[in-house]
C-alpha positions in Angstrom: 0.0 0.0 0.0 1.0 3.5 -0.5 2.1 6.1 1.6 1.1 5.0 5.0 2.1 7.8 6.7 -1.0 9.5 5.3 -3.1 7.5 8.0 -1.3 10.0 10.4 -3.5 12.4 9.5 -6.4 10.6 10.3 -6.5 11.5 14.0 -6.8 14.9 13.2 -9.4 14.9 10.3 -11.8 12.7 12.7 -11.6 14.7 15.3 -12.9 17.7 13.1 -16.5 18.8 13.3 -17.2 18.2 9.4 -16.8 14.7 9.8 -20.3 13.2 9.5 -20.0 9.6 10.1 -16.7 6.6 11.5 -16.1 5.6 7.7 -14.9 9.1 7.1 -12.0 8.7 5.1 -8.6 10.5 5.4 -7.9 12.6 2.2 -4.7 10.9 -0.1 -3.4 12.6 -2.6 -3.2 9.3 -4.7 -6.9 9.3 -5.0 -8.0 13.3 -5.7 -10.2 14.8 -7.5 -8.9 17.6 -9.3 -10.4 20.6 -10.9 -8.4 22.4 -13.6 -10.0 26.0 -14.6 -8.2 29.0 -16.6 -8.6 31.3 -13.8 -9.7 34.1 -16.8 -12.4 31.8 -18.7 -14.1 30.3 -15.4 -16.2 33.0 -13.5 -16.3 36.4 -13.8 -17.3 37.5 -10.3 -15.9 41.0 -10.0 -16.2 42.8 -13.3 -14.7 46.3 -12.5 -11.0 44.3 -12.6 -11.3 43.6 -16.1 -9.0 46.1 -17.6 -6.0 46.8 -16.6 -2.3 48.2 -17.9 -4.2 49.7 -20.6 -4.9 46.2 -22.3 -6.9 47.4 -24.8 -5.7 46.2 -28.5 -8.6 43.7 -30.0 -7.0 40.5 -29.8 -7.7 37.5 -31.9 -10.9 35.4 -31.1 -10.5 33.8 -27.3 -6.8 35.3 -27.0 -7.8 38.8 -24.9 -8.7 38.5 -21.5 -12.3 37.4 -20.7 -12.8 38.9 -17.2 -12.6 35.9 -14.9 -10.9 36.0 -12.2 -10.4 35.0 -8.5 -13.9 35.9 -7.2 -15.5 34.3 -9.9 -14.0 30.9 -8.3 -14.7 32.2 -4.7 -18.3 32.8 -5.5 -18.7 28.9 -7.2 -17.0 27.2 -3.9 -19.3 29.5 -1.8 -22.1 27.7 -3.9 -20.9 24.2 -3.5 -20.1 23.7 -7.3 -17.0 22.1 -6.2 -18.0 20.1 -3.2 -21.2 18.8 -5.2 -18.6 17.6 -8.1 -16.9 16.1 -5.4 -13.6 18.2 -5.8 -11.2 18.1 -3.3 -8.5 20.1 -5.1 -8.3 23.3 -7.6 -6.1 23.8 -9.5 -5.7 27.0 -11.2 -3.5 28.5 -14.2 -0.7 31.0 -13.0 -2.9 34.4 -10.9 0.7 36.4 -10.7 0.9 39.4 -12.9 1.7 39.4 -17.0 2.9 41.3 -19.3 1.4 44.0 -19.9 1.5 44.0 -23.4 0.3 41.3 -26.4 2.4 39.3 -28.8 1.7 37.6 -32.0 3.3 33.6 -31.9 1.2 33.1 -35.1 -2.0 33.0 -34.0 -3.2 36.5 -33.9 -3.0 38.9 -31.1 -2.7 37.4 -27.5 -2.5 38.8 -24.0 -1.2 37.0 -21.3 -4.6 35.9 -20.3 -3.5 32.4 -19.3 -0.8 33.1 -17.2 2.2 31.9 -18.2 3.6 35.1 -19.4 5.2 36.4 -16.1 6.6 39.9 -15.9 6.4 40.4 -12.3 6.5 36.6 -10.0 5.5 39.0 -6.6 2.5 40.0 -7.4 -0.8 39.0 -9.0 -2.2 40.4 -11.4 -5.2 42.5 -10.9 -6.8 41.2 -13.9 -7.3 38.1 -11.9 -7.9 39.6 -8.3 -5.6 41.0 -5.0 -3.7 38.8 -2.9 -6.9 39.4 0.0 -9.0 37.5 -2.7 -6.4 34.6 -2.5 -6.7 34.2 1.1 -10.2 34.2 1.2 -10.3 31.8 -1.2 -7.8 29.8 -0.2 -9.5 29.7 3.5 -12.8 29.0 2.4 -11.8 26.0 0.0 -10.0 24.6 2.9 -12.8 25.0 5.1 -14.8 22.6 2.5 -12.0 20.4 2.6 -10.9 21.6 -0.9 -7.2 21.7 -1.7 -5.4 24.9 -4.0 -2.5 23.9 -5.8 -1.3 26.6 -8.1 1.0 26.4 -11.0 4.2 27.3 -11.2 6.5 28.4 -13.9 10.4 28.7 -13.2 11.3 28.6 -16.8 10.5 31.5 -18.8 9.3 34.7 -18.4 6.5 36.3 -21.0 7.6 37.7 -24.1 9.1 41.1 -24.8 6.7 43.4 -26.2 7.0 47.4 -27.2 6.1 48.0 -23.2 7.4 45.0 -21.4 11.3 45.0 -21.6 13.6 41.2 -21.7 15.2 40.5 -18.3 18.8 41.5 -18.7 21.5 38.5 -19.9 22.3 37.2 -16.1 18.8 35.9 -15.7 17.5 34.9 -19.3 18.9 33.7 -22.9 16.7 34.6 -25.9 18.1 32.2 -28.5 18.5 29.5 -29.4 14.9 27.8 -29.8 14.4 24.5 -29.1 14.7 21.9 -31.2 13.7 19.1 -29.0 15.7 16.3 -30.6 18.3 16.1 -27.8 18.4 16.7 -23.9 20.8 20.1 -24.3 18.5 21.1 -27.0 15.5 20.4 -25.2 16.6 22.8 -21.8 19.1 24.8 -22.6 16.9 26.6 -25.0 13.7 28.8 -25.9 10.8 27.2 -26.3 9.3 29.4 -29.1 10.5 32.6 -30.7 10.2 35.6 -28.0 9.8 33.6 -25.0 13.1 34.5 -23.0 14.3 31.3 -20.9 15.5 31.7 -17.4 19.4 30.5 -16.8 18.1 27.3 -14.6 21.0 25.7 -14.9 23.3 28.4 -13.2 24.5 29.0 -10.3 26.1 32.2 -10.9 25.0 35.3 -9.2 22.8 37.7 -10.5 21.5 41.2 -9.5 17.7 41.7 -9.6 16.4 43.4 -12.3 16.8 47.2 -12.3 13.1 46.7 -13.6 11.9 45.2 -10.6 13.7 47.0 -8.7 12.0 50.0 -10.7 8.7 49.2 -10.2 9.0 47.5 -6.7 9.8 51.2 -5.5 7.3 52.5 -7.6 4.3 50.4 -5.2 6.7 51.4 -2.6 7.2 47.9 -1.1 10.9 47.4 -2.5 12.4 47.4 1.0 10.3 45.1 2.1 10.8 42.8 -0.8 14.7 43.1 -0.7 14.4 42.2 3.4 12.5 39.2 2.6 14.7 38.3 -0.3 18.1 38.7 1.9 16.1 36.7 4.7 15.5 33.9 2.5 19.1 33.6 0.6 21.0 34.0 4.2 18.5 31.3 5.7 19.1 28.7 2.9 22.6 29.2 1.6 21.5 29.2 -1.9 23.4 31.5 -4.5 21.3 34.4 -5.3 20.9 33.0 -9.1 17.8 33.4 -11.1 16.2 29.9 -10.2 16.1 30.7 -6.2 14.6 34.1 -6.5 11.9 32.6 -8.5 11.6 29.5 -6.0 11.4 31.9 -3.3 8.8 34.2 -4.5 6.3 31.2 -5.6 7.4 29.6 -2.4 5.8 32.7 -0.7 2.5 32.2 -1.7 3.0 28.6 0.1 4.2 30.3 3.1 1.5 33.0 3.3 -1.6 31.4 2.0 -1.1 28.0 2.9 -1.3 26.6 -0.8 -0.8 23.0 -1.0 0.5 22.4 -3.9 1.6 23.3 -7.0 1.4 22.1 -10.7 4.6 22.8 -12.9 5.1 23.8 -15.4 7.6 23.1 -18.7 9.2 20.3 -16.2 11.3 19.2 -18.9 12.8 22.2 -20.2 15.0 22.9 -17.2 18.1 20.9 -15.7 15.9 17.9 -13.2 17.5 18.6 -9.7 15.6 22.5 -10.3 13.0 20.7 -9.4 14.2 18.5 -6.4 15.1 22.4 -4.4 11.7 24.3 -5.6 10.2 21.0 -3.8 12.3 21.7 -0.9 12.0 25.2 -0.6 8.2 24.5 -1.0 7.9 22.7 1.7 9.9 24.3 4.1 6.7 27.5 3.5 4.7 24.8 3.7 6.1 23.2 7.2 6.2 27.2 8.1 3.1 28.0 7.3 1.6 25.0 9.8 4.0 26.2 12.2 2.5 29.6 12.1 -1.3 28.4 11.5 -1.9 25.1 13.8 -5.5 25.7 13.6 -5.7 25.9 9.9 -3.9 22.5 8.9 -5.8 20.4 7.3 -3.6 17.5 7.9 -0.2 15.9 7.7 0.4 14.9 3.9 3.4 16.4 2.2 3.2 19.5 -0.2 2.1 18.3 -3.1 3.9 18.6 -6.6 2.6 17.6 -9.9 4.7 18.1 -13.1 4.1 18.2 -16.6 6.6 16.1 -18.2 5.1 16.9 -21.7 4.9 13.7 -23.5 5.0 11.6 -20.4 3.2 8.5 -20.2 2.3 6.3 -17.5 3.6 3.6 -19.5 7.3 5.0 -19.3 6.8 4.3 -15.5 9.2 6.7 -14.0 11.5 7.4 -16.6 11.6 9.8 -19.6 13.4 9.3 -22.8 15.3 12.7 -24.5 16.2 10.0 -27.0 19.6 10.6 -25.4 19.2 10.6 -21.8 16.3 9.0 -19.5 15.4 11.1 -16.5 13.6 10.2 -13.3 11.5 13.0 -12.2 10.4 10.9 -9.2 13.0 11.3 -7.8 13.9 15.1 -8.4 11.2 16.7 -6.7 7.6 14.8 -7.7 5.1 13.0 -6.3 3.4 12.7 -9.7 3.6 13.4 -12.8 0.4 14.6 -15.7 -0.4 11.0 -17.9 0.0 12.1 -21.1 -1.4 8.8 -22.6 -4.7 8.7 -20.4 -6.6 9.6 -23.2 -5.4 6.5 -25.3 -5.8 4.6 -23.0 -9.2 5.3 -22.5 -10.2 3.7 -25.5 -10.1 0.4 -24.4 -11.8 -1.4 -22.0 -13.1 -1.1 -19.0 -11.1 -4.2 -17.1 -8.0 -3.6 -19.4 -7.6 0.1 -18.4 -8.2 -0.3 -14.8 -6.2 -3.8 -14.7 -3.6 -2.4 -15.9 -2.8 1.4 -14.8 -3.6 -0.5 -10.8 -0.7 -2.6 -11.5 1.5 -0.1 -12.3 1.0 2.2 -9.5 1.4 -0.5 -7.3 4.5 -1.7 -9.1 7.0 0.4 -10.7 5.1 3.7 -9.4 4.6 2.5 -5.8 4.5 5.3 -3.1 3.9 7.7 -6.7 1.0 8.4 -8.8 0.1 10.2 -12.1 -2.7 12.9 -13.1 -5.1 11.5 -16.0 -7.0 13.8 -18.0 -8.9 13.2 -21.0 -9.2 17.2 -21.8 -6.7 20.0 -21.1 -5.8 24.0 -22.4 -3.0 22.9 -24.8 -3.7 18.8 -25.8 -5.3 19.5 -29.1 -6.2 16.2 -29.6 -8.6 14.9 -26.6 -10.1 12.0 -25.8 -13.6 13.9 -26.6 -13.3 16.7 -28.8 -16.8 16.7 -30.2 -18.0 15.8 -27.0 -20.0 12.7 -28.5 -18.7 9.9 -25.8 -19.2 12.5 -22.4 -20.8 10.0 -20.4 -18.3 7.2 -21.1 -15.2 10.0 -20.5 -16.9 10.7 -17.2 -16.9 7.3 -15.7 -13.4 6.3 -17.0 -12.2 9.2 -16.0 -13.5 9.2 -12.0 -12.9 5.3 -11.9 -9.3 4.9 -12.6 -6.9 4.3 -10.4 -4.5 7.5 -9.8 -5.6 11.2 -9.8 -8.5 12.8 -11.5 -8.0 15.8 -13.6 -11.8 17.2 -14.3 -10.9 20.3 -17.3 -13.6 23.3 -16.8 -16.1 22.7 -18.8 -15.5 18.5 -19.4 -19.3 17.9 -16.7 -21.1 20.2 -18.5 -19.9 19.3 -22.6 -18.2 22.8 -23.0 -17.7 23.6 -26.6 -14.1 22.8 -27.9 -14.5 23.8 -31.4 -14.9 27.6 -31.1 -15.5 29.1 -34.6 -12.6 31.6 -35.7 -10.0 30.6 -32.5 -7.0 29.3 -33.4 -4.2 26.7 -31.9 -5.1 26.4 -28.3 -7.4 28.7 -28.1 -10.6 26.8 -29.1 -9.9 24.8 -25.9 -10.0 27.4 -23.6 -13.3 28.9 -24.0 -15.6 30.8 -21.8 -17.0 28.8 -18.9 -21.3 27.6 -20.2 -23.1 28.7 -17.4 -26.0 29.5 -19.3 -25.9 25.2 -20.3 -26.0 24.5 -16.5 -28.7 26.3 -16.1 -30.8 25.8 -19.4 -29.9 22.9 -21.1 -31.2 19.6 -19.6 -28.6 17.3 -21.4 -26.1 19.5 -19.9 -27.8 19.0 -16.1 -28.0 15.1 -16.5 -23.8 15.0 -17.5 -23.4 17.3 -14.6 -25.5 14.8 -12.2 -23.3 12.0 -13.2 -20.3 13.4 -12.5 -21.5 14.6 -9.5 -22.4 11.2 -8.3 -18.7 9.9 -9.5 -16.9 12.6 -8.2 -18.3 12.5 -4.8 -18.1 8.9 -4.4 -14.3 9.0 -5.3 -14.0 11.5 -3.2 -15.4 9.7 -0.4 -13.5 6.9 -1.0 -9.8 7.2 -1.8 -10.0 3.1 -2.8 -10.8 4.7 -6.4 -8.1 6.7 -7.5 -5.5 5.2 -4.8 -6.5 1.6 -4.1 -5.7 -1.7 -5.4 -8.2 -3.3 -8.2 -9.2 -6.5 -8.5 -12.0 -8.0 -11.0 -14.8 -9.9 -9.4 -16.7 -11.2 -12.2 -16.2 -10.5 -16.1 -20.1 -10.4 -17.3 -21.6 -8.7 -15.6 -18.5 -6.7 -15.0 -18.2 -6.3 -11.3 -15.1 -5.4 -9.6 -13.7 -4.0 -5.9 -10.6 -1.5 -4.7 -9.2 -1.2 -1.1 -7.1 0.9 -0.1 -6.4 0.7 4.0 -9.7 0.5 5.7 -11.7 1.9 2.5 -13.1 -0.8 0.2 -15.5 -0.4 -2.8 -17.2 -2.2 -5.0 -18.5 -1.4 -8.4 -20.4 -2.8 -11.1 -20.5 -1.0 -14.7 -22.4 -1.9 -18.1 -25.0 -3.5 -16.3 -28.2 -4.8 -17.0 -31.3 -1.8 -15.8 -33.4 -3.2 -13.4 -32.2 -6.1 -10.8 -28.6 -7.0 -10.5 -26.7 -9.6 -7.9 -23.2 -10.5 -7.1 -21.7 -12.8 -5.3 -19.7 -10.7 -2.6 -18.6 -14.1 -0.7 -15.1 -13.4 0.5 -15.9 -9.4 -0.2 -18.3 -8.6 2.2 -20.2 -10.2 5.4 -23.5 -11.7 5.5 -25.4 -8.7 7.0 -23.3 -6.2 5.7 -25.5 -3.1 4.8 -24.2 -1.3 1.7 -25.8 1.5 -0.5 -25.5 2.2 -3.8 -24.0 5.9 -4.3 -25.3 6.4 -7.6 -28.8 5.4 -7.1 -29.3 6.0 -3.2 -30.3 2.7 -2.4 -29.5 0.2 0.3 -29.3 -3.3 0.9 -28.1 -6.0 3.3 -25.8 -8.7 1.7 -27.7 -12.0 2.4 -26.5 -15.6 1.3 -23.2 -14.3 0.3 -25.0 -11.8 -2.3 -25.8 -8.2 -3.5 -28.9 -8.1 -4.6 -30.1 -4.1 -6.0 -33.0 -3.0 -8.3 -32.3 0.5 -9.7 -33.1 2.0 -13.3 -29.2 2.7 -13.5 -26.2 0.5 -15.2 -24.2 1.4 -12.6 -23.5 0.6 -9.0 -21.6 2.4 -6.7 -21.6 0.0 -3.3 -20.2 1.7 -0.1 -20.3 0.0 3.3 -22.6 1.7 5.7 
């Protein structure tokens, strides 16, 4: 079994008032449920930050900023969106400020609306909310048992426009581009044309940026910033090179918000053992942070680190292939990594897919995991595109073993195929309330993964425990993980169903059926459950 040291936490968690019955079980980061949103396209809930640094060029179709922002997010976990989908972590594209002018990559006219175009890794950008909205929403998700991971990016800046100026040569190179066919030519590099690449792989000392340092005393808070900065450099022993001052000011957010974790991004493109310090200096905030706010931990896991590896497939296990050079990212710095073939592998079966990905965590990625996702801002090729097989994509994607990824938009069959957007952009449209409120098709997907969501949630056994088939036809099958145990029954006939749960589950054993809401006792070694559904979802009561 994995990480049994999580079970530490469970002392605490029961002893919180939100628990609501003995089978509560302890959250595992193996098992989440993840919601990814672009902060800009999910809610607009406060629409008098919408413009800001004079933003105003038309930019092509879906590449200007859209308007959502923190409170948008604030005012959906206020209304249990999350906790009815049964999310127990957000994560959310980069909220610190961009540049403040657009760039053309080929695609027409874009703004820095999905925040990986840093100018300014201090502050957020008021386009997506103030630092005050962070904390309030960072407090309240927590409060619904809802982990925030942010993501991080460590190596590039945004691009240099007429009114945002290159870093000087000590912190970035601007050439050459990538070519990708080789490890050197894969880091030591730019990724596109314009998109300066921070020096990771020094050491050597460098000054902060006289533009920083500019505007810093500008918003008069540049003493405070360089205390803070000497603080952390004298603390740690680390060279004041680029990497570290970028480590420390995302580490900050860890240290003064409490965020739990963080998604990375570009893993890849900079030297591994980057990543094995920013996890380090990440969770000394976060061992700070609990230090400073005993009441407000939520319990004793790790922080939490998820990397995109681009190209990286669970069935590499833990190494990736430059072609010339395999690297482990397990061990520099992650506990998982994003499953770039997830949505391949959710084309075959049921008993295959689950079979197969349960041996492998428990295998080669034992005490690791991965993050699948069938639907993301920059896979142009999803499992769904269309959004023709939702239902199927739902339940493959909430019943596999390791972490959930839920896209915005992938429980209510958000458009992907935006008329007139280009490249990515199609796949980062605005947010269809108006569907989750109008369209009855929309309500029944959302109801379904509603139902999945919160039974994984409930029950770390799904993403995190061990699978085992029970019968073939009708395809039954159980997980356990620790104490938890499931079982689950999928393409089955409507109506009454039975299983033999001899071995599985007591005589007298009461269970209930998550997705329909009915109960049963297990007599003469069976399950025996009429509903109108071909799906069972049986939980020990």
């Amino acid at each position: 079994m994995k990480k049994i040291f999580l079970l530490a936490g469970f002392a605490l968690l029961t002893s919180c008032a939100t628990v609501q019955n003995s089978n509560k079980q302890p959250f595992s980061w193996e098992g989440a449920n993840m919601y990814f949103l672009l902060t800009d396209r999910f809610k607009n809930g406060d629409q008098t930050n919408d413009l800001n640094f004079g933003r105003t060029e038309k930019a092509a179709v879906l590449r200007g900023f859209e308007g959502g922002d923190l409170r948008g997010i604030i005012q959906k976990i206020d209304d249990n969106y999350f906790s009815d989908l049964g999310i127990n972590a957000i994560w959310m594209t980069p909220i610190v400020e961009q540049i403040h002018g657009a760039t053309d990559e080929g695609t027409g006219k874009t703004y820095g609306f999905h925040g990986y175009w840093t100018k300014d890794w201090t502050a957020l950008d008021p386009n997506f909310g103030t630092k005050q909205d962070l904390k309030e929403l960072v407090e309240k998700a927590h409060a619904k048992g809802i982990r925030v991971v942010l993501d991080a990016v460590i190596n590039h800046t945004g691009p240099v426009t007429p009114i945002d100026s290159v870093y000087p040569n000590s912190w970035v190179r601007t050439s050459p581009q990538c070519t990708y066919n080789s490890y050197q030519n894969t880091t030591a590099c730019t990724l596109v044309a314009n998109l300066p690449d921070v020096l990771t792989e020094s050491d050597a000392e460098a000054q902060l940026p006289q533009m920083l340092v500019e505007k810093w005393k500008k918003e008069g808070r540049y003493d405070a910033e360089m205390k803070s900065l000497n603080n952390f450099f004298a603390r740690t022993g680390y060279p004041k090179a680029p990497k570290y001052y970028i480590m420390k000011w995302l580490a900050d957010y860890v240290e003064t918000f409490g965020i739990d974790g963080y998604r990375v991004d570009t893993v890849k493109h900079t030297n591994e053992d980057v990543w094995k310090d920013f996890q380090k200096v990440c969770q000394e905030a976060f061992d700070i942070y609990k230090r400073d706010n005993p009441t407000k931990v939520l319990d004793n896991n790790l922080f939490f680190t998820v990397g995109e590896v681009y190209g990286y497939g669970i069935s590499q296990k833990q190494d990736y292939n430059f072609s010339d050079r395999k690297v482990n990212y397990y061990q520099n710095g992650f506990k998982s990594l994003i499953n770039f073939d997830f949505k391949g592998d959710a084309n075959k079966s049921y008993e295959e897919l689950f079979s197969n990905y349960s041996k492998l965590l428990h295998g080669d990625l034992n005490g690791k995991t991965v993050m699948n996702y069938l639907t993301s801002h920059d896979d142009g090729s999803p499992f769904d595109k269309d959004r023709t097989r939702t239902f199927e994509a739902a339940t493959k994607l909430l019943l596999t073993p390791g972490i959930s990824q839920v896209y915005y938009g992938d429980e209510t069959a958000r458009d992907l195929t935006i008329e007139g957007a280009s490249g990515d952009a199609t796949l980062r449209s605005n947010m269809n309330w108006n569907d989750v409120q109008n369209n009855a098709e929309t309500k029944k997907l959302l109801v379904h993964y509603q139902k999945l969501g919160k039974f994984r949630a409930d029950h770390p056994a799904v993403g995190a425990g061990v699978h085992q088939m029970v019968s073939s036809s009708p395809y039954w099958f159980i997980r356990t993980f620790n104490t938890d145990k499931v079982l689950i029954g999928l393409d089955l006939n409507t109506g009454t169903k039975e299983v033999s749960v001899t071995g599985i589950f007591e005589n007298g054993t009461k269970l209930r059926d998550a997705y329909s809401g009915k109960t049963i006792k297990v007599e003469n070694g069976k399950a025996i459950i009429n509903t109108e559904f071909s799906l069972v979802l049986f939980e020990q009561i």
